[in-house]
N, C-alpha and C positions, 0 to 999 in steps of 0.2 A: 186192183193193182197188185201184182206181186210182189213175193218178195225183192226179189233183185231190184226190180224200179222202184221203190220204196226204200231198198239203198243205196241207188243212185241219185236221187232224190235229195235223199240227204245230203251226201256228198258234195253235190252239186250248192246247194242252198251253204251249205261249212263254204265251200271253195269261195263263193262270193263275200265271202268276210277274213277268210285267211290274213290276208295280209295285211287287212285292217287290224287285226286282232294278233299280230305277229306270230300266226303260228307257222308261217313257211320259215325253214333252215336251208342250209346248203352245208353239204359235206363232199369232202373233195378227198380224191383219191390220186395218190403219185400213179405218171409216168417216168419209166426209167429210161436210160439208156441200157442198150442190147448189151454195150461190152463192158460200161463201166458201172454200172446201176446207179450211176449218178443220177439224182431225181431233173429233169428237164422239164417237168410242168403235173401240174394238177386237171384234174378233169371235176368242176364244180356237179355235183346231183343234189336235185332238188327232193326235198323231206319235207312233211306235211306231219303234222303234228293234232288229231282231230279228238277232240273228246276224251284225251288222255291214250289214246291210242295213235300210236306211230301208221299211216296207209302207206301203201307202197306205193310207188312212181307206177306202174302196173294197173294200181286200180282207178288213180284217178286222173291220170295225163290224158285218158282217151275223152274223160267226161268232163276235162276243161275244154277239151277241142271239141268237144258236142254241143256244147252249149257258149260258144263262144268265149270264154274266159282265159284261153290258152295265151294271149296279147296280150293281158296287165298283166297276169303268172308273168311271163315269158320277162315281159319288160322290166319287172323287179331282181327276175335273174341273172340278165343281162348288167344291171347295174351293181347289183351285191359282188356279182361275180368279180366283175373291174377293181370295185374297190377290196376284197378282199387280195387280190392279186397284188394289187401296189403293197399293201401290208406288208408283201412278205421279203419284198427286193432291196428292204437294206440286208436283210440276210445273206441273199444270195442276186445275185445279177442274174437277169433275163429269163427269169424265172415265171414261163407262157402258164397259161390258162385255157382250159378248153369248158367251153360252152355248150350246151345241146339247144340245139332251135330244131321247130316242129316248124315243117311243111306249111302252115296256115298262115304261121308270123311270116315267114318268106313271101308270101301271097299276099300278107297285108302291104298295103300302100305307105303305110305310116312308117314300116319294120327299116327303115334306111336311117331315115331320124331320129326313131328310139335307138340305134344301135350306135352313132353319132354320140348322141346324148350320154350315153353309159360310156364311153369312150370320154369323152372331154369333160363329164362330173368327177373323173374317178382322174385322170391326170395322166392314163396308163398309155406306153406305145401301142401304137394298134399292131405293131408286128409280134407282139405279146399277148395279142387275142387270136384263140381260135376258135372258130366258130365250128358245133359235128352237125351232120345233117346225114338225116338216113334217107336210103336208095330210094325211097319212095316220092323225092322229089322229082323223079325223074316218069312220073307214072303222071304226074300233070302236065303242064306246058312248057315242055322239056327248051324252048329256045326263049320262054320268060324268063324258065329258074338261072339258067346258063346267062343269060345275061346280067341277071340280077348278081348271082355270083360274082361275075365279072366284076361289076361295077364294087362289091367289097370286096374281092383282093386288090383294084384299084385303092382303095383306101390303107395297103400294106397290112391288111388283116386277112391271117390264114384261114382255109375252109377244109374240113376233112369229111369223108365218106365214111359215116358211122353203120357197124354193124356189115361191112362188105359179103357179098357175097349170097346173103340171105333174100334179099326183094327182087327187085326188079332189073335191074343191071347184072352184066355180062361181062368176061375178060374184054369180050370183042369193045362192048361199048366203054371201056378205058379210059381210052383216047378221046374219048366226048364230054369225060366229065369234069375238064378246067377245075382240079381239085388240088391241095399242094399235100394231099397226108388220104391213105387208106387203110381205115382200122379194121384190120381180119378181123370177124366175128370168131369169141368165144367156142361156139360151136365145132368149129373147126380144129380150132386149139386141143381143145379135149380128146379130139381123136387121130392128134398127130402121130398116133402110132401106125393107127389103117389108114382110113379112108380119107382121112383129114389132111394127108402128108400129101397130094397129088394136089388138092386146089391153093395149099398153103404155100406149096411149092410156085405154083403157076400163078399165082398174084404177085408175090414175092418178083419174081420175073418180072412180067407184063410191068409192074409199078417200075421196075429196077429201069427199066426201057425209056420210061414214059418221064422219068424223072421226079417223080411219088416218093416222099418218105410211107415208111411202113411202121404201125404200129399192130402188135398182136396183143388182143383182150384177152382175159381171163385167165392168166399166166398162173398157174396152182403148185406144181412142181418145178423142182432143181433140171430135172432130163427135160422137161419143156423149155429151160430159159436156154437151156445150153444149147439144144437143137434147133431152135430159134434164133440164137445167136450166130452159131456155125451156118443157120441158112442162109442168112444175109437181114435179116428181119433189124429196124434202126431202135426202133423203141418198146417198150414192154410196159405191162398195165395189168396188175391182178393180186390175187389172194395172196402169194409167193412175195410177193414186196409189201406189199400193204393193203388191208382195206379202205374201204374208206372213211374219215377221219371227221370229227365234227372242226371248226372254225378254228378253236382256239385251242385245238393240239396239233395246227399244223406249223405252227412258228416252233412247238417243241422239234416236233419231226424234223427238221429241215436243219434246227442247231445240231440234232444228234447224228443226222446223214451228212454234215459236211465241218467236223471236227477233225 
């Protein structure tokens, strides 16, 4: 066995005791608005805490989805996330949550019920949950996932297209993806001076059409909030506002952004 599967291995064997053993966190990072940088919502990310060592979402999100584990992960995040979220709205009213769910939990049968469940443990509106899902749902049974969709924004919980731009989707296919938010990918951000400015521009668009909120990732400088602003871009998300924050620095944050 080599090295690599050897620590995957491990990984794999930790990940099945994480949350027994409380070592999964969630750290959440503000979205803003474009004009006013008023904070509109948190985006929850999952941290793993292994052997005194912080892993990154990179190395081991793929080898919960390998091994099946990504559905109790998934469902613990779903529910911390809710209830971290109500925590924060004597502070601030309507103060949303964004979620990341993987491809597999959408494909599970159960994923409607667990998602129910974190909803009505936690007390929270569901118009207050949003749920990101990257393009890659659209690489399976593109009239399953679309339906499934459906059926949760039925429930008045938003669905955004994480990561736009990079997988498998198209401006053309837009208009197929029953989505209420499309978050430009970072990639693009970064190079809003060349090459980044024609498809940031052309999403920006297409969404504006289609009736899409737009959020841009990875927002690092002042000339990018601004030109993103000026372009019509609704919400902003990145280093330039904040990193992201462990649990109990975000009730500070939210006192000192809305003083």
């Amino acid at each position: 066995m080599g090295a690599r599967q050897q620590f995957e291995l491990k990984l794999k064997n930790g990940l099945n005791e994480a949350i027994d053993n409380n070592q999964l966190r969630l750290a959440f990072q503000p979205i803003v608005s474009s004009k006013s940088t008023e904070i509109v919502a948190f985006e929850a990310l999952l941290r793993w805490n292994f052997d005194g060592e912080n892993i990154p979402p990179d190395e081991f999100i793929g080898i919960a989805e390998q091994y099946g584990l990504i559905n109790r992960i998934g469902a613990w995040v779903l529910k911390e996330s809710c209830l971290a979220a109500v925590s924060w709205l004597d502070l601030k009213e309507n103060m949303a949550v964004c979620i990341n769910v993987s491809v597999i939990q959408l494909q599970d049968s159960d994923f409607l019920g667990i998602l129910d469940d974190a909803i009505h443990a936690s007390g929270i509106q569901p118009s207050l949950v949003s749920l990101e899902i990257t393009e890659s749902v659209f690489a399976s049974d593109t009239e399953l996932m679309l339906e499934k969709i459906r059926v949760i924004q039925g429930k008045g919980i938003k669905v955004s297209i994480d990561d736009f731009g990079t997988g498998y989707s198209s401006l053309s296919a837009m208009q197929d993806l029953a989505v209420d938010t499309v978050k430009i990918d970072r990639s693009f951000i970064h190079k809003l001076e060349d090459s980044g400015y024609a498809i940031v521009t052309a999403v920006i668009h297409a969404a504006s059409q289609l009736g899409f909120d737009t959020v841009a990732e990875g927002v690092e400088t002042e000339a990018q909030w601004k030109k993103l602003s000026d372009l019509g871009v609704h919400k902003l998300q990145g280093y330039f506002f904040s990193k992201p924050m462990e649990a109990d620095e975000v009730r500070r944050f939210i006192k000192m952004q809305t003083k």
